[in-house]
N, C-alpha and C positions, 0 to 999 in steps of 0.2 A: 820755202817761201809760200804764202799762202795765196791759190790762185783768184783771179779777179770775180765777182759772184753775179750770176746772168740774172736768175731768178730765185724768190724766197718763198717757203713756205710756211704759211700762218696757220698754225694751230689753235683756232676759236671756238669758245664754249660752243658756237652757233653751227659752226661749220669750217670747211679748209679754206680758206684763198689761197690763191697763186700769187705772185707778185712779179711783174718785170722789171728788171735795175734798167733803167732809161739813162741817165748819170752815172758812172762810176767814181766814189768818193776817192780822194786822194788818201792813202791807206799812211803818208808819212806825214802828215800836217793834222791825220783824227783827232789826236789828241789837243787841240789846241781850244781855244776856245769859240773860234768863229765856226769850224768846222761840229760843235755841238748844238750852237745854237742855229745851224741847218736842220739838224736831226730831229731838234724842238720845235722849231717850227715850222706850222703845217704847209704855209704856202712855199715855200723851200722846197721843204719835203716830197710834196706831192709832186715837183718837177723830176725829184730822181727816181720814185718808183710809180710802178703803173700797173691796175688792178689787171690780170689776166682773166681770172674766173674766181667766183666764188658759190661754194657748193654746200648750202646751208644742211644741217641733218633734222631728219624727216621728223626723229620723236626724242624726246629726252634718254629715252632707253638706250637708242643709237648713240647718242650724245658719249652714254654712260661706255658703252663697248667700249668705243670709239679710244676713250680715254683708259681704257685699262690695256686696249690692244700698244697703246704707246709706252704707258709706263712699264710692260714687261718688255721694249722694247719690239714688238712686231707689228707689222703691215697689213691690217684688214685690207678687204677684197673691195673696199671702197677706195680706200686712201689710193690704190692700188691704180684705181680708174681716174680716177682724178688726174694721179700725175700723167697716165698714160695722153690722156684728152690735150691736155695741158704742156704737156713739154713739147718740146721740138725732138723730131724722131731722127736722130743721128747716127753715125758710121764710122769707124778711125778712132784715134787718141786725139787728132788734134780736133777735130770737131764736136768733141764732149763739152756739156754744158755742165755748169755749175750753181750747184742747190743748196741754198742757207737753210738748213734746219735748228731747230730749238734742243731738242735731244740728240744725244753724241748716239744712246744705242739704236734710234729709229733710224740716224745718218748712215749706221754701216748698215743696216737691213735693205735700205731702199740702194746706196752703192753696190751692193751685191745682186739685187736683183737690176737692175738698169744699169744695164752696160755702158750704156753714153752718158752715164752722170755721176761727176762725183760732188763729193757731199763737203763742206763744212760749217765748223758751229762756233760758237762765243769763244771756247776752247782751243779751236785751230786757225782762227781770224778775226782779228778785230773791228774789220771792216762787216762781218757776218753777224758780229754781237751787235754791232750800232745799228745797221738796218732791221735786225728784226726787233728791238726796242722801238725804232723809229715808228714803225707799223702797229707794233702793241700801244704805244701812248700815245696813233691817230686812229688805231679800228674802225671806232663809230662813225667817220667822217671817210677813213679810205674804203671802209665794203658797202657798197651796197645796199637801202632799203633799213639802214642800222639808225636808231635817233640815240640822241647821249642817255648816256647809261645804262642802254643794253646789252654790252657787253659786260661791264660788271656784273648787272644780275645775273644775267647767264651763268657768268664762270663761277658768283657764289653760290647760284642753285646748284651748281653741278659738281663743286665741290663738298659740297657738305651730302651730295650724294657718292661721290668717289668714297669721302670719309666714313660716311654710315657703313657702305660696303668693306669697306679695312676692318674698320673695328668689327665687324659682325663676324668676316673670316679669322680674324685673331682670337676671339674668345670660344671659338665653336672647340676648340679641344681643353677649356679653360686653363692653359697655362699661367696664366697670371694670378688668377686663384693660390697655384700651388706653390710658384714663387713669394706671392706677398705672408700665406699663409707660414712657408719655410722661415722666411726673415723673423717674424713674427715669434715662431717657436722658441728661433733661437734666441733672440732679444730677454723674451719672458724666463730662458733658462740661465741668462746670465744674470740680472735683475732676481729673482726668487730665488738661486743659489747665497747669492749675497747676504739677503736679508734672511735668511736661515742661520746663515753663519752668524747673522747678528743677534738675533734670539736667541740662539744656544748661547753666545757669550751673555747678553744681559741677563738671562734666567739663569743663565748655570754659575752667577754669582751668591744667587739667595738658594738654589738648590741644586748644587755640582754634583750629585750622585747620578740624576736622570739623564747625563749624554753619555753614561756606563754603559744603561739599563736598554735605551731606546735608540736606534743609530738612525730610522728614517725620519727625513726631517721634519716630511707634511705630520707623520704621528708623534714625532717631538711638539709643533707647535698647537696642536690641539690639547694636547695633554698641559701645555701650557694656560690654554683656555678654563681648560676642566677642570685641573687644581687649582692656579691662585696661589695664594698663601697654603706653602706645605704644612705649616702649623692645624690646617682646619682638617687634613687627611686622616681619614679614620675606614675600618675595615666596612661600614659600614657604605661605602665608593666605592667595594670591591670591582661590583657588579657594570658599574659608568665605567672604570679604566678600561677593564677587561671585552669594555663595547669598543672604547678607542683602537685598543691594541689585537683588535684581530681575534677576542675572545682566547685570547691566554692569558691563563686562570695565574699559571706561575710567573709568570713575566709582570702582571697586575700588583697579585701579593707582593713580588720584589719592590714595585714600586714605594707600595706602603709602608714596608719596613725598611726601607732607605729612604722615607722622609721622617719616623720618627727617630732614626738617630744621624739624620743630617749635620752637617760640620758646617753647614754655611749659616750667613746672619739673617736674623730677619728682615722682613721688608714690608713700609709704610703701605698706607691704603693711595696712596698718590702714587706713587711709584710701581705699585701692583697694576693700578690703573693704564698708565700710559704704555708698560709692559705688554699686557693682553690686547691692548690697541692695538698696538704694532703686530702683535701673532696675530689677532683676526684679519687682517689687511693682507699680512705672508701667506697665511692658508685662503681669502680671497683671492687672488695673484694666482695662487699654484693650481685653483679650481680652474681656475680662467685659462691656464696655461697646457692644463689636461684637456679641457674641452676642443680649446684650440689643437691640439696634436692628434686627438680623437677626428676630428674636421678633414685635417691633413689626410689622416689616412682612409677617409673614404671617398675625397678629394681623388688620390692617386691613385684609387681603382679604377677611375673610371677614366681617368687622364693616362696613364702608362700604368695598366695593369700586370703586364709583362717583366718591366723594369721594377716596378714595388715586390714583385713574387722574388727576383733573382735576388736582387744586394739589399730588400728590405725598406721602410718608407723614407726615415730620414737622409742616408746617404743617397739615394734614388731623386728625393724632391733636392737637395743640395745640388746635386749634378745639374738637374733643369734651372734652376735657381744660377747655377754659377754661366751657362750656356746661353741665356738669354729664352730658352724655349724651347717644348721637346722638339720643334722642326731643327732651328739650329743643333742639337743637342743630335740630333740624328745624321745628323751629315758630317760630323765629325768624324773620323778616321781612328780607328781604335786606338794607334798609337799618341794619340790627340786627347780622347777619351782617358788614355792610364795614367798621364801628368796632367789633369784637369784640376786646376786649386793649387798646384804649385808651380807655377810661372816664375817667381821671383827666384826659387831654388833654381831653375831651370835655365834662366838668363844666366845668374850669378856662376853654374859651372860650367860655361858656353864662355864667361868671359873670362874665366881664373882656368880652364881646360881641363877642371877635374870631371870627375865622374858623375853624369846626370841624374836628378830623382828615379825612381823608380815607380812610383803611384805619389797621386795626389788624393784627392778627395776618397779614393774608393781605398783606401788604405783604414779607414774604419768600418768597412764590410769584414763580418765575421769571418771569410775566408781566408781574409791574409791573417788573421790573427792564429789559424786553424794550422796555417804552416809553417814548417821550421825557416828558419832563417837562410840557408842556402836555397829554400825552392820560393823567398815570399817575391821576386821580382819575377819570376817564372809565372807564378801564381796569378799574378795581378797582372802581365801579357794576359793572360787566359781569360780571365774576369774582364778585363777589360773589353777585351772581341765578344764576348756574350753580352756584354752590355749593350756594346754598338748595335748588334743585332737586336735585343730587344727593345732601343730604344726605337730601331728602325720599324719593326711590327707594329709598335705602340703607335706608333706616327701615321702611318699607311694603310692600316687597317681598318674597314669597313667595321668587321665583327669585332669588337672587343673581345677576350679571353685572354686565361691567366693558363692554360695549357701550353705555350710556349714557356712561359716563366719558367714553369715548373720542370718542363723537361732541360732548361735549359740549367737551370737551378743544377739538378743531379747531374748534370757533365760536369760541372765545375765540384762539387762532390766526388763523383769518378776518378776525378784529376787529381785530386788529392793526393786518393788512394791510390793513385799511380805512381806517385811521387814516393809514397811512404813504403807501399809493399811490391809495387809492379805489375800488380794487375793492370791489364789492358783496358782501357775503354773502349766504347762502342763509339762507330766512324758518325763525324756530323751530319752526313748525308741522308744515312738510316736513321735516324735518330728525328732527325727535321721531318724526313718522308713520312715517318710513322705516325708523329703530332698532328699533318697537318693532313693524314687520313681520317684522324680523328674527328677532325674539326669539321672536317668536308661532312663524315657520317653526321656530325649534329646537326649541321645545315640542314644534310637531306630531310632529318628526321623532320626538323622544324618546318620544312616546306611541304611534308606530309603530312603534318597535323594543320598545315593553312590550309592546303588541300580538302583532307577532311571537314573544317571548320565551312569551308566555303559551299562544299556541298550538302553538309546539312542545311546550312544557310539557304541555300535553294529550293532545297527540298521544303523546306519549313514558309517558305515567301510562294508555291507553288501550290500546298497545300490551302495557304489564306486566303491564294488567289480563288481556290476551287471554293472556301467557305463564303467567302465573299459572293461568289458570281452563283452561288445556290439560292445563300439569304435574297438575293437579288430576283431571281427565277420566282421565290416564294413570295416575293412583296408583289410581283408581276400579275401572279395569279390569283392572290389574294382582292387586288386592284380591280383586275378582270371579273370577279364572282361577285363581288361588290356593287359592280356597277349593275351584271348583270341582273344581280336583284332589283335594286330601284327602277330598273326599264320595268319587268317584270310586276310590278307591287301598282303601278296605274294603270297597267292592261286588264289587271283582276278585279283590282277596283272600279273597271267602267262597266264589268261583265255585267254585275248583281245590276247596278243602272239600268241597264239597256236591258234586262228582265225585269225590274219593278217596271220600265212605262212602257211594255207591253202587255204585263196582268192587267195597267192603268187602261190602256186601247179595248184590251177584251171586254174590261166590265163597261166602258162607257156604251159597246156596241152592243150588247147584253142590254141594258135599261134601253137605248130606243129602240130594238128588238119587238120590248116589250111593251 
């Protein structure tokens, strides 16, 4: 039975409140409808609870922690002091108080840490759901310094910052790229196989020798494009087929001499017409369908490197594809990972007690196809745990590299041959140790060419500095000699003066001398 609730905590875009239940609701008449339209209304309301404190957050940034420390379920070192301030500090079982929270996992966090308090939510009380709705549809009027519809914008500012942050972390190893991109492939392969089929049958009515001669489809439908009317083929087109077909000369020739003794009927210029429509559309489609698979696979190098090196791109992006995303996709359990894509086999001999699948999806990795039929469940355990392993790297991994793949690649190779001759393989441990010396050594390497880069860099910004503070030294003294001349150029200029009007003194004392 769910016990009576003392005080509630409000989780606000703005900040926490405390809340005191002054009133305790009657928990077997809630559901009625007098005891709703308490809960709705404010002046009611406001008689059963009573604000304790409210502790607005400082910056939207806070805001933002705030809310991601709840939604993985933990307790920041605020929330922390809040209740500390806030609750009544108790002793014993029976004098535990009781705290309505909004989140079931923040409830058992803060019961675990607060001994005197236990926790419930919408989910273990009803009386705990209606109070804290009660408090959310009067916020603005029960905290504090709040006017209407500040609380809305808050929670929608802070929302669409919660969200910008999701999306940003979800795309950062672009999983969904590889997923839409998978869908995609395979959509396009089943659509362009189709209409392939349908080309060869409409064309290989007027010319049924050419699906003898050419068996790929993308070079069957071009060569529909290029011929036309086999009536107009002459050797003279030797040289166009033989561009189609990959530049064989005899494969060409056949073609030409298998449309002039063709068994099929002719065909109208309307009927040619809507024919080659339809093949340049098919070979549009299959262009479109390579570039798209071409995308894929440099998609999943960068996305699970490790996993594209082992079982290869398509079954590799399948996997992520069917998982939801390489994190999901990585925490699965190898034996989780080896019936991954058959579920339905899986239920159905779980409920009829026959014998379970043995591989799902990774059952079109070339490995199980490499082994015999008594070792291909053996096989595909083994593929399986390489898998989980490198999807786990893929996922976790700071560095990207395809050196795990690759070594992990040849254990499952090794395995084979275990299986076939008995050679031993080499032990996972030495095998893993050895890669990931490797990898280490590329590090180092790479941090001693930052190294070097950094100190030329210095050396080269030290050097400027020294040209710099030279040119600088010379404009100084240039400045200085400069000036020094102009002082200099009206001292010498007053000398010759002050010698002409002393010649001027001597002759005037000369004539009245005289």
């Amino acid at each position: 039975m769910a016990q009576a609730v003392n005080y509630l905590l409000y989780e606000a875009p703005m900040g926490y409140g405390v809340f005191h239940v002054e009133n305790q609701p009657d928990s077997i008449g809630l559901r009625q409808k007098e005891a709703q339209e308490t809960i709705n209304d404010l002046a009611r309301f406001g008689k059963m609870v009573k604000l304790v404190n409210f502790t607005p957050f400082d910056t939207g940034k806070q805001a933002l922690d705030e809310i991601n420390h709840i939604s993985e379920g933990l307790m920041s070192d605020h929330l922390k002091s809040v209740l500390e301030l806030n609750l009544p500090q108790t002793s014993g079982k029976k004098s535990k108080v009781t705290l309505a929270v909004a989140e079931k996992n923040l409830a058992s966090v803060i019961k675990s840490t607060f001994s005197g308090v236990d926790c419930e939510t919408s989910e273990t009380s009803e009386v705990a759901g209606d109070l804290l709705r009660g408090v959310r549809l009067h916020a603005d009027k029960l905290l504090k310094g709040l006017q209407t519809g500040d609380s809305t914008a808050a929670g929608l500012g802070l929302g669409h910052s919660y969200s910008r942050a999701k999306v940003k972390f979800s795309t950062t190893k672009n999983d969904n790229h590889v997923i839409q991109a998978s869908a995609t492939v395979e959509f396009q392969d089943k659509g362009v196989n189709q209409f392939f089929m349908r080309v060869r049958e409409w064309y290989g009515w007027h010319f049924p020798e050419l699906v003898k001669i050419v068996s790929d489809n993308l070079t069957y439908a071009k060569l529909v494009l290029l011929i036309g009317d086999k009536a107009t083929l002459n050797d003279d087109r030797l040289h166009d087929i033989a561009a189609v077909v990959e530049e064989d000369g005899e494969k060409a020739q056949a073609i030409i001499d298998a449309a002039k003794v063709s068994m099929g009927p002719a065909i109208t210029p309307a009927d040619l017409g809507i024919v080659k429509g339809f093949a340049e559309a098919v070979v549009q489609q299959a262009e479109a369908r390579r570039a798209t698979a071409n995308y894929l696979d440099k998609k999943m190098s960068v996305v699970a490197p490790n996993l594209q090196t082992l079982i290869g791109t398509p079954v590799a992006a399948r996997l992520i594809s069917h998982a939801g995303s390489l994190t999901a996709l990585s925490k699965y359990p190898a034996s989780t990972l080896q019936i991954l894509g058959a579920e339905k086999a899986l239920f159905r001999a779980l409920k009829t007690k026959s014998n379970t699948p043995k591989y799902g999806l990774i059952y079109h990795s070339s490995f199980i196809g490499k082994a015999s039929v008594k070792n291909k469940g053996r096989i595909s355990r083994y593929l399986a745990n390489k898998c989980s392993i490198a999807s786990r790297i893929d996922n976790y991994t700071e560095n990207p590299t395809t050196k795990f793949g690759e070594a992990l690649r040849q254990q499952v190779e090794d395995r084979l041959e275990f299986y076939a001759t008995g050679k031993k393989p080499a032990k996972n441990a030495d095998v893993m140790a050895s890669v990931l010396e490797q990898v280490e050594g590329d590090l180092d390497l790479d941090d001693a060419e930052m190294v070097d880069a950094a100190a030329e860099e210095v050396k080269k910004e030290k050097k400027d500095k020294k040209e710099k503070s030279k040119d600088k030294k010379e404009k100084k003294d240039k400045e200085k000699k400069r000036k020094r001349d102009s002082e200099v150029a009206p001292a010498a200029a007053e000398e010759p003066e002050k010698a002409d009007g002393e010649k001027k003194k001597k002759k005037k004392k000369k004539s009245k001398d005289e």
